[in-house]
C-alpha positions in Angstrom: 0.0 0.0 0.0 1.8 3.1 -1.3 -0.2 5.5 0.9 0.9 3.4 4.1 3.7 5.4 5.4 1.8 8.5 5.0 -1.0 7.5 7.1 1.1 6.3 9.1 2.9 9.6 10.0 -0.3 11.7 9.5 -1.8 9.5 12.5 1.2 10.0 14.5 0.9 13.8 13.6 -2.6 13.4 15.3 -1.6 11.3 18.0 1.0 14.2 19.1 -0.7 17.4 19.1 -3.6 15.3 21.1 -0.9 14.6 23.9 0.5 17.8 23.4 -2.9 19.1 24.3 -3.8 16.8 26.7 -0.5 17.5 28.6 -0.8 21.1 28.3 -4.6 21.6 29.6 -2.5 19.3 32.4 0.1 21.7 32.7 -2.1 24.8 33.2 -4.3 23.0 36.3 -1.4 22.6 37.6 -0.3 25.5 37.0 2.9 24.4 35.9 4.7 24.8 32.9 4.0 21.4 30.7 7.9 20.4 30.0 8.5 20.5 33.8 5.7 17.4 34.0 8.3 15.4 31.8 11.1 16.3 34.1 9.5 15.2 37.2 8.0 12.0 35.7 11.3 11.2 34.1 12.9 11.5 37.8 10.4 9.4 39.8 10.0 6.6 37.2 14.0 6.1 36.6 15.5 7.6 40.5 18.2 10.0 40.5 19.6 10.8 37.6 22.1 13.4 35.7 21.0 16.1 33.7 22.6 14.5 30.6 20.8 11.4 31.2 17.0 13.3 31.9 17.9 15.0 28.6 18.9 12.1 26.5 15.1 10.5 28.1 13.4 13.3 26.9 15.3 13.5 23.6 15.7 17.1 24.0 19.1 19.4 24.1 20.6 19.4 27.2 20.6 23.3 27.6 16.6 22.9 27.0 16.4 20.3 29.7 18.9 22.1 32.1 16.5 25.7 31.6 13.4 23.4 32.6 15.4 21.4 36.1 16.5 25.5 37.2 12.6 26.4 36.9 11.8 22.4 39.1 14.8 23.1 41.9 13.9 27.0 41.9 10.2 26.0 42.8 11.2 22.9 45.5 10.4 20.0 42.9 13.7 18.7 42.5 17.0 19.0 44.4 20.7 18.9 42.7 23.8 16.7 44.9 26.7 15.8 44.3 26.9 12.4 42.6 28.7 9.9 45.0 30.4 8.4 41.9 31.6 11.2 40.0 32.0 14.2 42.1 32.0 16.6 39.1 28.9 15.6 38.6 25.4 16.5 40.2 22.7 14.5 40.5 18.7 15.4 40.2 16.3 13.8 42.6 12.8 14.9 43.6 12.2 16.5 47.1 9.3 15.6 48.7 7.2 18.4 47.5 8.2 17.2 43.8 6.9 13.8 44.6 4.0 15.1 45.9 3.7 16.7 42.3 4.4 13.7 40.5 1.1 12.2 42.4 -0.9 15.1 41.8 0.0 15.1 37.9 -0.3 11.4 38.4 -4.3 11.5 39.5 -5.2 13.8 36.9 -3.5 12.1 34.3 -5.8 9.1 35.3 -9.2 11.1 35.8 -7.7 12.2 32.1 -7.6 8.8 30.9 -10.2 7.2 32.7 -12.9 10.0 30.6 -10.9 9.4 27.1 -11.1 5.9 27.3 -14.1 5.5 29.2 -15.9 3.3 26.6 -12.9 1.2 25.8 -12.3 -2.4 26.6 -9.9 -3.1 29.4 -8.4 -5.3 26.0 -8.8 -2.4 23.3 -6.7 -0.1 25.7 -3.8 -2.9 26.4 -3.8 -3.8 22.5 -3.5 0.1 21.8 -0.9 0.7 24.4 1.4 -2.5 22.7 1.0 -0.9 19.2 1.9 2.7 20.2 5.0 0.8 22.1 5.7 -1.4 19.1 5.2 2.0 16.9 7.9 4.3 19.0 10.1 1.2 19.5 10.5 1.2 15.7 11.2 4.6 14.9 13.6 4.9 17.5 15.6 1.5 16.0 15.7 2.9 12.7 16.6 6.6 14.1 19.5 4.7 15.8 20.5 2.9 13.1 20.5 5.9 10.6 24.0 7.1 9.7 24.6 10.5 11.0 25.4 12.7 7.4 
């Protein structure tokens, strides 16, 4: 099917600016910028981690991701320390109050859900959640394996 691969990215297309609207309706009752949500998820899902690493989750530039971590530790969501194993290093962690975030994002990313997908099957949404998986896991192996030019 020649049209395949355009459908394809025109659904993805879709699929993003939904999230990107989702996340950013989000964002604003929390009243919280929307790339800070990333940060904060990234940090309680993976633990402590460098800037570097947040910013090679995220895919994004590490001076992006190191503008949006000065806005989390200037507002008590996230702490920088000294990494015990390089001491050049710091490390990014969430304080309490940042958890306490992550939860709230966490509940209204649920009620969020919960309405979108109301009238799913418990087997539609687990069947939709392995494609878009199986979907990003291919793009990324084929970005990886792309020769840089």
């Amino acid at each position: 099917m020649p049209d395949t691969g355009n459908a394809l990215v025109t659904a993805l297309e879709t699929l993003a600016r939904a999230q990107r609207e989702a996340a950013a309706r989000l964002a604003k009752d929390l009243d919280w910028p929307r790339a800070g949500l990333g940060i904060v998820r990234v940090i309680r899902s993976h633990g402590a981690l460098q800037l570097c690493e947040v910013a090679e989750i995220l895919r994004v530039d590490p001076s992006v991701a190191s503008r949006q971590v000065s806005a989390l530790v200037d507002a008590g969501y996230v702490r920088r320390t000294v990494d015990d194993h390089d001491r050049r290093a710091r490390t990014l962690e969430l304080t309490d109050a940042g958890h306490a975030f992550a939860a709230e994002s966490d509940r209204r990313f649920d009620d969020l859900i919960d309405t979108a997908f109301a009238d799913w099957t418990d087997d539609a949404l687990t069947a939709a959640i392995d494609h878009i998986r199986n979907v990003a896991a291919a793009i990324t192996s084929t970005n990886q394996e792309a020769s840089p030019r």
